[in-house]
C-alpha positions as a Python dict, from the first residue, in 0.01 Angstrom:
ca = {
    (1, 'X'): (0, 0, 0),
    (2, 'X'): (-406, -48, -81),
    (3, 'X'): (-454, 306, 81),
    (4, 'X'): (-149, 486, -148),
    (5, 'X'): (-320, 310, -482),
    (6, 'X'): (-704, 395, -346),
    (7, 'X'): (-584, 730, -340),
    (8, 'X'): (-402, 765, -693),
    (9, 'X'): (-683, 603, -802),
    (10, 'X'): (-951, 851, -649),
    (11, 'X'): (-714, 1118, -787),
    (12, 'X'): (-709, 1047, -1157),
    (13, 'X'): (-1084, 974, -1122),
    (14, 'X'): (-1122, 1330, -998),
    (15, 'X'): (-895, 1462, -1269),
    (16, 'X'): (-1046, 1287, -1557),
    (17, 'X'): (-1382, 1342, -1461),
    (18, 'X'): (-1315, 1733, -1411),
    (19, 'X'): (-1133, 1793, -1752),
    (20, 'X'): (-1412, 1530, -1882),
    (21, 'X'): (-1711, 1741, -1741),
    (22, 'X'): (-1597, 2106, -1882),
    (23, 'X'): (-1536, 1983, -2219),
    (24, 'X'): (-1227, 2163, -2189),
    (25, 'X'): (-885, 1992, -2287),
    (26, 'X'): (-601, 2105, -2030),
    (27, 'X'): (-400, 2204, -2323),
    (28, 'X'): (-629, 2407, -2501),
    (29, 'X'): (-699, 2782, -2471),
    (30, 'X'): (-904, 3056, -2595),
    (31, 'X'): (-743, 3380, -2748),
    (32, 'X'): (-986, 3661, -2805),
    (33, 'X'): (-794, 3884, -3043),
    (34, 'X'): (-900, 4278, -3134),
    (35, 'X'): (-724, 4339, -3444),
    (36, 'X'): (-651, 4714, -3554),
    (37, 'X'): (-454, 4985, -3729),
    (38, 'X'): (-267, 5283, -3649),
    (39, 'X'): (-536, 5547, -3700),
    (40, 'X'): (-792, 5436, -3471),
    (41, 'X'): (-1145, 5606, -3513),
    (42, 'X'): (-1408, 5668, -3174),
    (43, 'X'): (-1596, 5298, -3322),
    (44, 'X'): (-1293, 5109, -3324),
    (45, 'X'): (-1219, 5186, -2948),
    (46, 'X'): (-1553, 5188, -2888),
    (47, 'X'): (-1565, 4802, -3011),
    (48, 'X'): (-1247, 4749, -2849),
    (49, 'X'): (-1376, 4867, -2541),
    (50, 'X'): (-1714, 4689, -2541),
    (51, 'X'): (-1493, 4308, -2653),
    (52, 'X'): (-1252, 4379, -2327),
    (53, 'X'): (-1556, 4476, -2095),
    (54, 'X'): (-1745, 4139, -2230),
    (55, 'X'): (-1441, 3950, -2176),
    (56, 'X'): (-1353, 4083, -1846),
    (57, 'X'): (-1725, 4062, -1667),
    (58, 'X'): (-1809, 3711, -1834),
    (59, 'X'): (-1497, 3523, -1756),
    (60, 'X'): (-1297, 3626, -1456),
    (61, 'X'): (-1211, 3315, -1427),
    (62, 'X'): (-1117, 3194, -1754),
    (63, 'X'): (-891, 3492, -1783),
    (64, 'X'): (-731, 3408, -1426),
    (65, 'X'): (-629, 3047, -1498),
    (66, 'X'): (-529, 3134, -1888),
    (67, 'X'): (-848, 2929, -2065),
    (68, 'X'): (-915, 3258, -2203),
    (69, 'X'): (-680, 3565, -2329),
    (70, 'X'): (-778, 3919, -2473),
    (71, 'X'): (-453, 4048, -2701),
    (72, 'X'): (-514, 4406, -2899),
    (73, 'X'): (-273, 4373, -3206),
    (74, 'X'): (-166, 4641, -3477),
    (75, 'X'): (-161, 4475, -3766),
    (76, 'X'): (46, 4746, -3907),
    (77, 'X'): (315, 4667, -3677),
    (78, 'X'): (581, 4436, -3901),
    (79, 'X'): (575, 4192, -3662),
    (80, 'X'): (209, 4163, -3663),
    (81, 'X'): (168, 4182, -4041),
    (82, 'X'): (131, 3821, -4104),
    (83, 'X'): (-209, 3792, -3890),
    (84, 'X'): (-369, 3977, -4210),
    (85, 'X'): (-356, 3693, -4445),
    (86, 'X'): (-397, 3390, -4166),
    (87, 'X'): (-708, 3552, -4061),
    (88, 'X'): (-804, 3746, -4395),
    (89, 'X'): (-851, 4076, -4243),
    (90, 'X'): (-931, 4391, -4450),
    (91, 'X'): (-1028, 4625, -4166),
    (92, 'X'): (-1064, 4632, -3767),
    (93, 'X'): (-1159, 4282, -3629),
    (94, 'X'): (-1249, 4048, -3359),
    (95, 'X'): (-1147, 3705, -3375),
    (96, 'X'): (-1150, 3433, -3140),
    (97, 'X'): (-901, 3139, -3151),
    (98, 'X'): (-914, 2790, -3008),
    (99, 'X'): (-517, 2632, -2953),
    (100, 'X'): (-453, 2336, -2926),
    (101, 'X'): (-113, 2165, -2827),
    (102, 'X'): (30, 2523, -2903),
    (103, 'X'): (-184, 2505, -3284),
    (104, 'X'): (-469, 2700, -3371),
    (105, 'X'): (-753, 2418, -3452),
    (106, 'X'): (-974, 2687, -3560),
    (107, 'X'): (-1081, 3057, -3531),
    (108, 'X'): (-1366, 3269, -3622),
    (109, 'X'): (-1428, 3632, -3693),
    (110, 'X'): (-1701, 3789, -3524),
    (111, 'X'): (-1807, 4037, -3807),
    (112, 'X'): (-2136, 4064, -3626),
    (113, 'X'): (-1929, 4343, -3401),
    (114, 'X'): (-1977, 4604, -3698),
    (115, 'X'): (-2369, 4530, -3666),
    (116, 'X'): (-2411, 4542, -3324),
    (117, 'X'): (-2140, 4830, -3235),
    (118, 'X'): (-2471, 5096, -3138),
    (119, 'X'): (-2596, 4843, -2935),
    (120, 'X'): (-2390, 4789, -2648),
    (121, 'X'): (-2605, 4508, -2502),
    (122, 'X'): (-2610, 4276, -2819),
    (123, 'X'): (-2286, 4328, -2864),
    (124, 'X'): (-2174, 4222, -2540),
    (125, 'X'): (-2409, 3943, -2569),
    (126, 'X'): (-2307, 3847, -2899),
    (127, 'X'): (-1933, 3856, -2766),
    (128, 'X'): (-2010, 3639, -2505),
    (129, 'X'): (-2189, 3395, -2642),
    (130, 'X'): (-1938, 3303, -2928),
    (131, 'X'): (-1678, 3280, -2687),
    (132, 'X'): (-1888, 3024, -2444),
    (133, 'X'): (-1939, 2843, -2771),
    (134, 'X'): (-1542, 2822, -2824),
    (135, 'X'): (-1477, 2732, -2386),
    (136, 'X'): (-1739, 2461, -2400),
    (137, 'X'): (-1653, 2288, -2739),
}
């Protein structure tokens, strides 16, 4: 009987020290959306293109065990209409979104992706630093 609670007790000091140490609440994700229109120009795929590859090389495993999702969205779609007044969107975006217990707890639109869109390296940096900044918090 001393063994079975030494070992339930080992257990949840493993599990609350690993969810303690990444920061990371077990019910919290990240969703990394690319918002867009119908008539897509060569820069909007272009930034579309450039968010997915700094998504996909920077966090394999984020993506794997569903910390971290990438979701392209027409916003002209009806069904998709409503993310232009939650997020305030007036042209092609990227915003990243921290939920919580199934609630958004906060989001932020990287605008910096029209600035950096003819420099694939800061963007890609850029991108992946405000999403480690979202994963860690």
């Amino acid at each position: 009987m001393v063994r079975i609670r030494r070992f339930f007790a080992s257990l949840l000091l493993v599990i609350f020290t690993s969810s303690a140490v990444s920061g990371f609440a077990a019910d919290s994700k990240v969703i990394a959306y690319y918002f867009h229109g119908s008539a897509r120009c060569p820069t909007c795929h272009k930034m579309e293109k450039y968010a997915k590859e700094a998504i996909e090389n920077n966090f394999p495993n984020e993506l794997e065990n569903g910390t971290l999702t990438f979701k392209r969205v027409n916003v002209e779609e009806k069904e998709n209409e409503h993310f232009i007044n939650e997020y305030q969107l007036f042209t092609k975006a990227l915003v990243i979104s921290q939920v919580e217990d199934g609630k958004e707890s906060r989001h932020k639109n990287l605008a910096k992706i029209w600035e950096y869109v003819r420099d694939k390296d800061r963007f890609l940096e850029y991108v992946t630093d405000e999403i480690n900044g979202y994963l860690k918090e």
